[in-house]
C-alpha positions as CSV (number, residue, x, y, z in Angstrom):
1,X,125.5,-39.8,-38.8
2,X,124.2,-39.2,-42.2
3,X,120.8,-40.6,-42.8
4,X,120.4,-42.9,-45.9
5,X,118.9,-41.6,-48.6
6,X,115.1,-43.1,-49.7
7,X,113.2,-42.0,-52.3
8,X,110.1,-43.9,-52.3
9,X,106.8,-42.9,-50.8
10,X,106.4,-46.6,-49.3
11,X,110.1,-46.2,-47.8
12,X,109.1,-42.8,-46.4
13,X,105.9,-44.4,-45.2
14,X,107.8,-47.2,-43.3
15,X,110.6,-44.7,-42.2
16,X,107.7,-42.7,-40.4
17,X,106.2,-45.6,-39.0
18,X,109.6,-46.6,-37.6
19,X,110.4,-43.3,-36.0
20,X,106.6,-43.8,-34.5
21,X,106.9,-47.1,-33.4
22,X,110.3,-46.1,-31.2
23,X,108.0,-43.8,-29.4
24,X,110.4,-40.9,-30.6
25,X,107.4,-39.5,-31.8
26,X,105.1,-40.1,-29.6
27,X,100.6,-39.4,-29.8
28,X,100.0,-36.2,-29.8
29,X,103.6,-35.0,-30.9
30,X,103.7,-32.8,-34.3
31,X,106.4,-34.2,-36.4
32,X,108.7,-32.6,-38.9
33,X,106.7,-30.7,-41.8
34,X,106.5,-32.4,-45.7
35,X,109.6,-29.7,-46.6
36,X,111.4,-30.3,-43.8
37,X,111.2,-34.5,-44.1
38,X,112.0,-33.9,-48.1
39,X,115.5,-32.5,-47.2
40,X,116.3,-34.8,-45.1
41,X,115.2,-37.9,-47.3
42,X,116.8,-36.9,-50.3
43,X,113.1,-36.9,-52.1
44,X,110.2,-34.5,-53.7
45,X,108.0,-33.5,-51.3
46,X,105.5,-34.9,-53.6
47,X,106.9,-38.1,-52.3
48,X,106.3,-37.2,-48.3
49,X,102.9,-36.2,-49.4
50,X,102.2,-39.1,-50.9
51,X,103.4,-41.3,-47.6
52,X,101.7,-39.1,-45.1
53,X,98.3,-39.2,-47.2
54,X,98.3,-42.7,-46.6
55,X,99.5,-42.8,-43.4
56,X,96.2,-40.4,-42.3
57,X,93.7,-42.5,-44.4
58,X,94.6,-45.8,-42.1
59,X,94.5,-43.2,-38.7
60,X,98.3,-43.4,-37.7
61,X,98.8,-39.7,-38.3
62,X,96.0,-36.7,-38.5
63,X,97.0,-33.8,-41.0
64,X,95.3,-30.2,-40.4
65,X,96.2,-27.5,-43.1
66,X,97.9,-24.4,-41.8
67,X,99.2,-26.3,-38.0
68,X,100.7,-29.5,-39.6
69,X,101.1,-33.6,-39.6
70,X,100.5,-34.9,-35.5
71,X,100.8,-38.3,-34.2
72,X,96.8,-39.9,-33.9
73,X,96.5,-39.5,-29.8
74,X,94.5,-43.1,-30.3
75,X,94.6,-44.4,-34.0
76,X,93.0,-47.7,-32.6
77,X,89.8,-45.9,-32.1
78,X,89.2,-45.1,-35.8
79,X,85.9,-46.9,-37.1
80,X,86.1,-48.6,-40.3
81,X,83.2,-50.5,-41.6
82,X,84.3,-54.4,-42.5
83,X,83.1,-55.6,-45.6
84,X,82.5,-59.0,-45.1
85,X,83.7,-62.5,-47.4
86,X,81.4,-63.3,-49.9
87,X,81.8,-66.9,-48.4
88,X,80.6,-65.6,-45.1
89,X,78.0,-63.9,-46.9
90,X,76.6,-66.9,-48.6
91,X,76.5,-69.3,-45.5
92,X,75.1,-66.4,-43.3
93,X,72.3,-67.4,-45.9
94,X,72.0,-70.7,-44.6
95,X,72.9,-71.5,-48.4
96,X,76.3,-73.7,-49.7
97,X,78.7,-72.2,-51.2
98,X,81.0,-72.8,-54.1
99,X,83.5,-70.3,-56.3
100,X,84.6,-71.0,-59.5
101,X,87.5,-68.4,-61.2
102,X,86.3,-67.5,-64.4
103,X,89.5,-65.8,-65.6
104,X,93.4,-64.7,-64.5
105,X,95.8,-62.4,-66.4
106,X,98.2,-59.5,-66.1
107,X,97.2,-56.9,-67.9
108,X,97.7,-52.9,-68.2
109,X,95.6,-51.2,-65.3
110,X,91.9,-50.0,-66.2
111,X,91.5,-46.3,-65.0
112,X,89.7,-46.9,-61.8
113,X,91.8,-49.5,-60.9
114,X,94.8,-47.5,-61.4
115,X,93.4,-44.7,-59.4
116,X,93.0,-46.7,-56.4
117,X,96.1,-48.7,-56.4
118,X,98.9,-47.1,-59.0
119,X,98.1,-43.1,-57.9
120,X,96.7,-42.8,-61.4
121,X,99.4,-44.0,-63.3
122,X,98.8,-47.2,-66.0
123,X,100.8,-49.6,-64.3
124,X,100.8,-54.2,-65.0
125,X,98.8,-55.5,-62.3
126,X,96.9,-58.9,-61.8
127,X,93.4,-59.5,-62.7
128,X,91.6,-62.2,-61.3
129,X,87.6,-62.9,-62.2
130,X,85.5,-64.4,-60.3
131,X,82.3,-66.0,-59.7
132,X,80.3,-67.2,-56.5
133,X,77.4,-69.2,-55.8
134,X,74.6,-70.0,-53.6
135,X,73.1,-73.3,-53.8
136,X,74.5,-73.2,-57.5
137,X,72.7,-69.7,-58.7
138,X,74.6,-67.1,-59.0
139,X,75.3,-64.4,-55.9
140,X,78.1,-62.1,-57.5
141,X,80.6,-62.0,-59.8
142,X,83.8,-59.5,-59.4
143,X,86.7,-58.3,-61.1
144,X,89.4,-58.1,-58.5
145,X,93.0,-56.3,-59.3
146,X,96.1,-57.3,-57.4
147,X,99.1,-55.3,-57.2
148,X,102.1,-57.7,-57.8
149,X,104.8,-54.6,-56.3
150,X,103.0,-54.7,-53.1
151,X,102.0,-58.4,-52.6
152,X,103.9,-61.4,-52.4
153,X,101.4,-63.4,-54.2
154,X,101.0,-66.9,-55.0
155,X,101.2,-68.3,-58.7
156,X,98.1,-67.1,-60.3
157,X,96.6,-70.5,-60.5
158,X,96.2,-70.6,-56.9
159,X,93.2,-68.6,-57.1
160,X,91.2,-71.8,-59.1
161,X,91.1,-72.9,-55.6
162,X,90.9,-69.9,-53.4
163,X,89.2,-66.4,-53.9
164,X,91.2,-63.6,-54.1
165,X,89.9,-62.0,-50.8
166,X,89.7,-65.4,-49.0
167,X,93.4,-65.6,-49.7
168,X,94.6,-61.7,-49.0
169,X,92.4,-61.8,-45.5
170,X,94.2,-65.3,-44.5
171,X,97.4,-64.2,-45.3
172,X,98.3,-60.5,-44.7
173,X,96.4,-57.6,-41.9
174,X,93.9,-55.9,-44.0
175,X,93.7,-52.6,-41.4
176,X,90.8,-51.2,-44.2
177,X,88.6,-51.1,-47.0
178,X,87.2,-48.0,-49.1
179,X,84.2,-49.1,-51.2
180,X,82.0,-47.6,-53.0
181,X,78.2,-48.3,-53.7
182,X,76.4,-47.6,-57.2
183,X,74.3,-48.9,-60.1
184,X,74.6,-50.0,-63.6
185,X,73.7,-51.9,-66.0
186,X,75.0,-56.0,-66.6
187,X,77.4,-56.3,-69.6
188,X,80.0,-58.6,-70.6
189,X,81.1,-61.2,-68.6
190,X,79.2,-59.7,-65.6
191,X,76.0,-60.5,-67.4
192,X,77.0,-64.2,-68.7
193,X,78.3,-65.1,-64.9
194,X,74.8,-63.7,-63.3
195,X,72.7,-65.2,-65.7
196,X,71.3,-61.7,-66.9
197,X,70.5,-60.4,-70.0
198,X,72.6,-57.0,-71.2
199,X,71.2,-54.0,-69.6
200,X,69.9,-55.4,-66.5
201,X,70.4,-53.1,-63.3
202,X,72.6,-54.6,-60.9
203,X,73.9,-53.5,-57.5
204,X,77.8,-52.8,-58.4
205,X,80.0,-52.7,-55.4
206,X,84.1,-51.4,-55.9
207,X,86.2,-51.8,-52.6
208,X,90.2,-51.1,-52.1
209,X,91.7,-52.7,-49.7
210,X,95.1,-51.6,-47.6
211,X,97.8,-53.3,-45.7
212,X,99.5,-50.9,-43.8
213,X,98.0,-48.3,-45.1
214,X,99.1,-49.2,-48.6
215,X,96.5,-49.9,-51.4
216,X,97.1,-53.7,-52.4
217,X,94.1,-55.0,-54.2
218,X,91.0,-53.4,-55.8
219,X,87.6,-55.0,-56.6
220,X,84.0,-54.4,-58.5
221,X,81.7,-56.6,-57.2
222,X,78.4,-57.0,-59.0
223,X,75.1,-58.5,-57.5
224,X,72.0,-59.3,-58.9
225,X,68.6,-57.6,-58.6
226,X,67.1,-57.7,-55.2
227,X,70.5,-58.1,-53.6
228,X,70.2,-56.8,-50.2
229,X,73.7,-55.2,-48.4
230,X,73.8,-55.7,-44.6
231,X,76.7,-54.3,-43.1
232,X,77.3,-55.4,-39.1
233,X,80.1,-53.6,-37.6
C-alpha cells in the first residue's frame, strides 16, 4: 500500500504521533531516521526536522546526535514550569480584578514573534493588547500574538470580554510554555497602560505557548516596578 504523500511539518508531526499512539512505536523504540522518514513522506528532510524538533521540545520523543530520534520511555515525567493567569495572579492578591483590551488587529509578524511562532518567517498573525488591573491600578499590560493557521479562534472581538490566555487555557491543552525573563525600559503604549513615564525600568516577561507541541500564541508581558514573580509548581 503506498503511503500518502504529506508535506508539512505539522502533518509529519501528527503522522509521528499517530504511529506512536498505535504503540507501533513503542517507549524506548528508535524510530526511522530524518532521511529515512523524508523518502517515505514525499518531503525535505528539513521538514522531518522541523516536526521532530517539536516533537522533543513537548517530551514525546528524545533526539541524541550520532544514535538517533527514540520514543520518551516516560514523556509524562517531564517538568515544565506553569506560568500562571494574570487573573489568578491578581486574586491570589486578595485584590479584584478587571481587563480591559486596549487594541486587536492582524498585522505582519514582529521579529520575535515570528521567531517563536512562524520559524522566522514574516507571516499575518493576530495581535491582541491588553491591559489588567488590581483594584483599578495597573498590574501588566501585554502584547499577545495569535497564530490564526493553528487556532480556531473566535472573532477578534471576543477578546473585549475575555483575555487571550483566559480563552486559549479554557479552550485547547496547553502541554507548555517557554518564557523568557528580562528588563527594559516603558515605551509606547506599555508606558500609557502602566501609568509610567518613558524610560521607566520594568520587569518584561515573553512566553510561547504550545498545543501539541505546536507554537500557537506568543506574549510580552510587562509589569511595573517592584513586581515580584512567584512561580509555584
Amino acid at each position: 500500500m503506498t503511503r500518502p504523500r504529506v508535506h508539512s511539518w505539522q502533518s509529519i508531526r501528527e503522522h509521528v504521533l499517530d504511529r506512536i499512539r498505535s504503540g507501533e512505536w513503542a517507549p524506548g523504540d528508535l524510530i526511522p531516521t530524518e532521511q529515512e522518514l523524508a523518502q517515505q513522506m514525499g518531503c525535505a528532510r528539513a521538514t522531518v526536522n522541523r516536526a521532530l524538533r517539536e516533537l522533543a521540545e513537548s517530551g514525546i520523543v528524545q533526539r541524541r546526535r550520532k544514535v538517533g530520534t527514540r520514543v520518551a520511555a516516560t514523556p509524562v515525567r517531564r517538568m515544565t514550569l506553569r506560568m500562571p493567569l494574570i487573573r489568578d495572579e491578581v486574586e491570589a492578591m486578595r485584590a479584584a480584578y478587571r481587563y480591559e483590551m486596549t487594541g486587536c488587529e492582524h498585522r505582519v509578524a514582529t521579529p520575535r514573534a515570528a521567531a517563536a511562532l512562524c520559524h522566522g518567517m514574516p507571516e499575518e498573525l493576530v495581535m491582541v493588547r491588553t491591559r489588567h488591573l488590581a483594584d483599578d491600578k495597573p498590574h501588566c499590560c501585554e502584547a499577545v500574538w495569535l497564530h490564526p493557521g493553528h487556532l480556531d479562534l473566535p472573532d477578534p472581538q471576543h477578546f473585549g470580554d475575555e483575555a487571550p490566555h483566559d480563552w486559549l487555557n479554557r479552550s485547547h491543552a496547553v502541554t507548555q510554555t517557554r518564557f523568557a525573563i528580562l528588563s527594559e525600559g516603558a515605551s509606547g503604549s506599555c508606558a500609557v497602560n502602566l501609568g509610567l513615564p518613558d524610560g521607566t525600568p520594568v520587569l518584561a516577561i515573553e512566553r510561547t505557548s504550545l498545543v501539541d507541541g505546536v507554537p500557537v500564541s506568543f506574549a510580552r508581558q510587562f509589569y511595573p516596578p517592584d513586581h515580584r514573580l512567584v512561580f509555584d509548581d
